[in-house]
C-alpha positions in Angstrom: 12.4 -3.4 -20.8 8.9 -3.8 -19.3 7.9 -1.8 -16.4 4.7 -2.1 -14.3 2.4 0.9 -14.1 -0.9 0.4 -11.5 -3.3 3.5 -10.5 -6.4 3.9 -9.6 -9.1 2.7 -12.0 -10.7 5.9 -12.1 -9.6 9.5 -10.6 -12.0 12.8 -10.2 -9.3 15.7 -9.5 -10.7 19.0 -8.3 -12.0 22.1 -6.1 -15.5 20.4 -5.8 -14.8 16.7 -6.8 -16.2 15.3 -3.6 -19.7 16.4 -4.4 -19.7 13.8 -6.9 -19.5 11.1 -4.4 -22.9 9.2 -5.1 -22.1 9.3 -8.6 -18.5 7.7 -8.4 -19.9 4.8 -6.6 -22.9 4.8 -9.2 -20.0 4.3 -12.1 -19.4 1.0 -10.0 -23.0 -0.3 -9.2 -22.0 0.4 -5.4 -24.6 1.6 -3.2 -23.9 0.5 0.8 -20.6 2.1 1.4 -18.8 2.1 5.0 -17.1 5.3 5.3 -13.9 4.8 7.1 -12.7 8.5 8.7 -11.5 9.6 12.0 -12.9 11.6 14.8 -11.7 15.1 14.0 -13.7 14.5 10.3 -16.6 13.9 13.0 -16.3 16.9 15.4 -15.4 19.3 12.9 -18.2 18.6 10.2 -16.2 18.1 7.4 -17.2 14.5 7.2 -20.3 16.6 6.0 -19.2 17.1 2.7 -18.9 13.2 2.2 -22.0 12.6 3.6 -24.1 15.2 2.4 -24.0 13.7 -1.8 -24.7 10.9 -0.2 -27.6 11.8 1.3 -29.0 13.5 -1.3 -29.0 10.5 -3.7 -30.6 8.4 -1.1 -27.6 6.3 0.2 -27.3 6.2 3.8 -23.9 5.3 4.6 -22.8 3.6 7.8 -19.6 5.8 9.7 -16.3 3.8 11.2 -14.8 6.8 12.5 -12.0 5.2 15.2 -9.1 6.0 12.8 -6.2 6.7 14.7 -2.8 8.6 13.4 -0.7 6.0 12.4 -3.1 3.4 12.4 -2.3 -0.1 14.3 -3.7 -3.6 13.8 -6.2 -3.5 16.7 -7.5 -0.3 14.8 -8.2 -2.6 12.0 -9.8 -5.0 13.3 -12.2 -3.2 15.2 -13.1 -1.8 11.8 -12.8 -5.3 10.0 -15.5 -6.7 13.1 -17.9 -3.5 11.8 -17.5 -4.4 8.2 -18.4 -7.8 8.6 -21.4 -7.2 10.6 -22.8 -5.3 8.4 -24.0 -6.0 4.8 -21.8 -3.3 2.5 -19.9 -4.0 -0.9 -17.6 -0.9 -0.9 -15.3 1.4 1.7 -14.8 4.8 1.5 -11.6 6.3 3.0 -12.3 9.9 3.6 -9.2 11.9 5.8 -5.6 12.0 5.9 -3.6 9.1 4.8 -4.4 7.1 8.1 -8.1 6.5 7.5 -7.4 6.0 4.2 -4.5 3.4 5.2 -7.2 1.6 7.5 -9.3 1.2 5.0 -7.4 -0.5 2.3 -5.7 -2.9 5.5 -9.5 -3.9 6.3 -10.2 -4.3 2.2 -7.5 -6.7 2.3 -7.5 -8.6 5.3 -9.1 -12.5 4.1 -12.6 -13.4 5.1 -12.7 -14.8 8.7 -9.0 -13.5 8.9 -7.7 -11.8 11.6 -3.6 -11.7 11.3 -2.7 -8.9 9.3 1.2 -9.5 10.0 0.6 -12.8 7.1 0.2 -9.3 4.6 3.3 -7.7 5.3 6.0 -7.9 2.4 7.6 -9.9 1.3 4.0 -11.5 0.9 2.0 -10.0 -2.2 -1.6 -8.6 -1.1 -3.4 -8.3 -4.4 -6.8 -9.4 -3.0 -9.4 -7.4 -2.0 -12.2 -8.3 -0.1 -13.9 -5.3 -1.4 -13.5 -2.4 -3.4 -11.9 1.0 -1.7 -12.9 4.9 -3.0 -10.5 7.0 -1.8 -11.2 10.5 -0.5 -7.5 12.5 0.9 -8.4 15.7 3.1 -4.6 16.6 3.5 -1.3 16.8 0.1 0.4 14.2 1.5 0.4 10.8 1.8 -0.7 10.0 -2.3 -2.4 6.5 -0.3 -5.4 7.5 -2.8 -3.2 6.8 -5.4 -0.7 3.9 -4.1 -0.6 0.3 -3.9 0.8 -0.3 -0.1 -0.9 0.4 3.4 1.3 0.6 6.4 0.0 -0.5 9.9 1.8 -0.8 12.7 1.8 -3.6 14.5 0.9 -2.7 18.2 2.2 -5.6 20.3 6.1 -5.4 18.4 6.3 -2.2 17.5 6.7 -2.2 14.0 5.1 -0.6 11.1 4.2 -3.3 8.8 4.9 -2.3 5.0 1.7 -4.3 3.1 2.0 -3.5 -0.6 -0.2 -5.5 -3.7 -3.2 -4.8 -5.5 -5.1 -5.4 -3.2 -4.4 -2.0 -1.8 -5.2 0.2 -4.6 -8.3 1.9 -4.6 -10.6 1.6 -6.8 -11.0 5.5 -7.5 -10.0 8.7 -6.0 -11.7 12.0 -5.7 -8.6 14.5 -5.2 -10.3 17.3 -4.2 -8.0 20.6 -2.9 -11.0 22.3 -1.4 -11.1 19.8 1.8 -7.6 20.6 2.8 -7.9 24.6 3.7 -8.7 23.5 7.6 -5.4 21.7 7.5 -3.1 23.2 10.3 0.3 24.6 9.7 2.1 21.5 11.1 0.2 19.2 9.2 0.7 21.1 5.9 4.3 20.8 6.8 5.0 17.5 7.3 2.2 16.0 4.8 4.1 18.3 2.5 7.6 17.3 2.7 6.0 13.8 3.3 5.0 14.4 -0.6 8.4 15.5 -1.9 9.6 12.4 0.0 7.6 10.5 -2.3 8.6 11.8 -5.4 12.4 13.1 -4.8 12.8 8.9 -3.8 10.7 7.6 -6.6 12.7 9.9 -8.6 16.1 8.4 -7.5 15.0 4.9 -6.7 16.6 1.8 -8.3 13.2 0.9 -10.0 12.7 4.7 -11.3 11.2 3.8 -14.9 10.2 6.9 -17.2 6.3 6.7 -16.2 7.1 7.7 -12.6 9.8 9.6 -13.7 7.1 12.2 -15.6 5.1 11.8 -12.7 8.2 12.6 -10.0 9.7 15.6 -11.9 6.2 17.3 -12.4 5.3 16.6 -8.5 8.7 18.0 -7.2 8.0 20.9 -9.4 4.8 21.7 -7.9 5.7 21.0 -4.4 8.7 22.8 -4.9 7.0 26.1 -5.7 4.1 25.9 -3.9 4.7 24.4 -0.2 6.0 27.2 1.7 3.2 29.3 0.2 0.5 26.9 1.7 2.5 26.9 4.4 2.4 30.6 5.2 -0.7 31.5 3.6 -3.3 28.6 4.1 -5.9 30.1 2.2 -4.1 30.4 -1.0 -5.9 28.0 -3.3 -4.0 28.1 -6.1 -1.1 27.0 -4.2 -3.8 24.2 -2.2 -4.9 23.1 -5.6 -0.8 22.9 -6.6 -0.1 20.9 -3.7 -2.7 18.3 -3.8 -2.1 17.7 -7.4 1.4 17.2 -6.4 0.7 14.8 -3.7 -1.4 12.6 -6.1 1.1 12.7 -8.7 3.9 11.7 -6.5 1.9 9.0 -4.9 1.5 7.1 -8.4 5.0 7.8 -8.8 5.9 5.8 -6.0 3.5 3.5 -6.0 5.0 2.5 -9.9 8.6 3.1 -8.5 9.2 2.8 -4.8 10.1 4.9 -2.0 13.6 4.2 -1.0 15.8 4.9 2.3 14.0 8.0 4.0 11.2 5.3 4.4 12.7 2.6 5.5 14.0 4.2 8.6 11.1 6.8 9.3 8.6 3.7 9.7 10.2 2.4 12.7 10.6 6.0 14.0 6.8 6.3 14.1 6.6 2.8 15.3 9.1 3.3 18.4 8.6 7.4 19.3 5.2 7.5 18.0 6.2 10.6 15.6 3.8 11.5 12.6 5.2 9.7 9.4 5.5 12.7 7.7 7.5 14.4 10.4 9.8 11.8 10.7 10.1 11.6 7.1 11.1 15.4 7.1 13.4 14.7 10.4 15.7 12.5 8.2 15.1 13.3 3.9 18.4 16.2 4.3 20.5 13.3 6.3 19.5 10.8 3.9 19.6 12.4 0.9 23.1 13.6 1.9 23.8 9.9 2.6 22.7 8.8 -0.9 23.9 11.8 -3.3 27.1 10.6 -4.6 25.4 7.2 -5.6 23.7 9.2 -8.4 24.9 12.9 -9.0 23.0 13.4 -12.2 19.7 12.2 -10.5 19.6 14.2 -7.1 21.0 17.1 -9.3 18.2 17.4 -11.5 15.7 16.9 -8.6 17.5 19.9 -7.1 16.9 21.8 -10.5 12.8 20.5 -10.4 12.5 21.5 -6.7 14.0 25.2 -7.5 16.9 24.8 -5.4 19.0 25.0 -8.4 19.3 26.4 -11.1 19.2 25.2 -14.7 22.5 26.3 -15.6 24.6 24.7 -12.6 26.6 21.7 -12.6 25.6 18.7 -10.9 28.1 19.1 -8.1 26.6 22.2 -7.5 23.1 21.3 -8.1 24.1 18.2 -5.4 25.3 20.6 -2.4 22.0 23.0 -3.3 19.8 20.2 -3.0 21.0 19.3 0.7 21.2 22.9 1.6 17.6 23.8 0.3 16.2 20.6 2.4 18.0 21.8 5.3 16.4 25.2 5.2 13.2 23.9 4.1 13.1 22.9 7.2 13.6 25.5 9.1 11.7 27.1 7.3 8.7 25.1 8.3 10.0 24.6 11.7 10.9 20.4 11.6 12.7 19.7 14.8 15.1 17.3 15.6 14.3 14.0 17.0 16.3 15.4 20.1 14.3 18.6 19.6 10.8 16.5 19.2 11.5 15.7 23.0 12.6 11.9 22.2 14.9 10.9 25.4 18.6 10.3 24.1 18.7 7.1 25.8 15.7 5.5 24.5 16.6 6.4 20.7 20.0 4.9 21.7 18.9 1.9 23.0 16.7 1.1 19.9 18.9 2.3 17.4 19.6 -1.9 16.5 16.7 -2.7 15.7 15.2 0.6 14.3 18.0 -0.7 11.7 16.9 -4.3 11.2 13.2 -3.1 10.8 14.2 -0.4 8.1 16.4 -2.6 6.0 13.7 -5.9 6.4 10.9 -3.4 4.9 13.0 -3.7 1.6 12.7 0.0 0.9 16.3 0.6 1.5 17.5 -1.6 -1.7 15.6 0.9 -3.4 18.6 3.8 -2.7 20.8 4.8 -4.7 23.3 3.8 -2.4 22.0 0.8 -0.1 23.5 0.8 3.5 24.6 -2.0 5.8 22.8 -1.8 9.0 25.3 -0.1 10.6 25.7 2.7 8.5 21.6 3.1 9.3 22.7 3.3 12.7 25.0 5.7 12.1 22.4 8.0 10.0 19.8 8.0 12.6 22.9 9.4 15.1 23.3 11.9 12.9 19.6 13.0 12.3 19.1 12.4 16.5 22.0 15.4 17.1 20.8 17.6 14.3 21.0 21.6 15.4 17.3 21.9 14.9 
């Protein structure tokens, strides 16, 4: 059997690693980079620390810092009208995985171009109009790592998936240290957002052993480590655990695929406007419980990787400790409901239809263990709406 396997050409991981900037884009003969970040990176002076090697190597670098969460097309091409006024031959996404998203959708989008929704799948982007260097502030997304860019598209509400070459970054610099300003909720959601990622590549129809390494170790780290960043932000070892973690899961899906808990959190974040990783967390116990019986021996020993289980339990067992320990995960970390979240109960109803139709058309849900119909989608978000949290 042959399986694909795409990452990054090159990859600095490390407490520091951002220093190293100037020399990263020296590897690559770059010198005229357009940092793409968003405002808090501004306000708060952490954009600083991408800056500053800059700076100090001579390369003044031009800032696009209009990132918004979940970025839209209109984002992008207000950055795609700075890039192409300007005379650069590299981007540098520098934040959480929405900058970083923006980035790789502006990299991609054709010379004189301006429709993005020609680069959603099923259409391959593997072009780039330039290279991306990929700088995560936040263990969550993996987008330094991945192939695909999501951006939703303002005027239809709908989060386009975009996934080719094209959207993987050039080189990442995976460094821990920027993520210790990261508030509680963010560390959260970016964080079960991460064991998303590798729990689904993990049980994915297109799991192959390369992401499999790559999922088990992730869920291992995450697993042990996420409610101890959670509760003690300044614990660096468990930082430095969860950004590896991130990383690792983000090349495990990227090689693998996310699967169902995707395909219906997009158009939650599309519709309600709710952080993808929230909504990820809002549905992965719901899901998951959807999907176990589809592969026992696979959600079992993701239990067993995550620490809900133990080594010596069945897979049946290992099964009902894996949707128990995501339920109190997220208690734990205080997920609410989507009724909880404050969405109006009429609203979700009304879109519930084609919520459905945009999570099955992304393709992610033939990537589940056990594929739904569009009604039984309907059904899960129902479910996950009434949830006692």
């Amino acid at each position: 059997m042959i399986t694909q396997y795409v990452s990054p050409r090159f990859m600095l991981v490390g407490g520091g690693a951002v220093a190293q900037l100037a020399e990263v884009l020296g590897k690559f003969g770059l010198s005229r980079p357009l940092i793409v970040t968003d405002p808090f990176m501004v306000r708060s002076g952490l954009l600083a620390r991408c800056t500053g090697p800059l700076q100090a190597a001579g390369i003044e670098a031009v800032v696009f810092s209009d990132t918004i969460p979940e970025p839209t097309d209109t984002v992008v091409l207000a950055g795609v009208d700075v890039l192409r006024a300007g005379d650069f031959d590299c981007l540098v996404g520098f934040g959480g995985g929405s900058p970083i998203d923006t980035a790789k959708a502006m990299a991609i989008l054709p010379e004189g171009s301006r429709d993005i929704r020609a680069l959603k799948v099923p259409h391959a982007a593997d072009a780039a109009t330039l290279p991306v260097i990929a700088i995560p502030t936040t263990a969550g997304t993996g987008s330094e790592a991945t192939r695909f860019t999501v951006i939703t598209d303002h005027a239809r509400d709908e989060k386009m998936l975009i996934a080719g070459l094209g959207c993987l970054p050039l080189a990442a610099l995976v460094d821990y240290e920027l993520t210790f300003s990261v508030p509680k909720r963010i560390t959260a959601d970016t964080g079960v957002d991460s064991l998303t990622h590798a729990l689904e590549a993990y049980v994915s129809r297109r799991a192959n052993p390369t992401s499999d390494a790559l999922a088990v170790s992730a869920m291992r780290l995450i697993g042990a480590n996420l409610r101890t960043a959670y509760h003690e932000p300044d614990n660096a070892a468990a930082r430095e655990a969860m950004m590896l973690g991130a990383m690792q899961a983000g090349i495990a899906f990227s090689n693998a695929s996310v699967a169902l808990v995707h395909g219906m959190s997009r158009p939650i974040g599309a519709h309600f406007h709710v952080p993808h990783g929230l909504s990820n967390a809002m549905l992965l116990p719901a899901v998951t419980r959807f999907g176990v019986e589809a592969a026992p021996a696979r959600y079992a020993e993701a239990a067993r990787c995550i620490g809900f289980a133990a080594a010596t339990d069945s897979d049946a067992v290992a099964c009902g400790k894996l949707t128990e320990g995501l339920e109190a995960l997220n208690a734990e970390l205080g997920v609410p409901s989507p009724r909880a979240h404050g969405i109006d109960a009429a609203a979700w109803e009304a879109r519930l239809a084609v919520m459905a139709e945009q999570a099955l058309a992304s393709g992610s849900p033939a990537n589940n263990p056990r594929v739904p119909s569009a009604e039984e989608i309907v059904a899960l978000y129902r479910v996950v709406y009434g949830a006692n949290r």
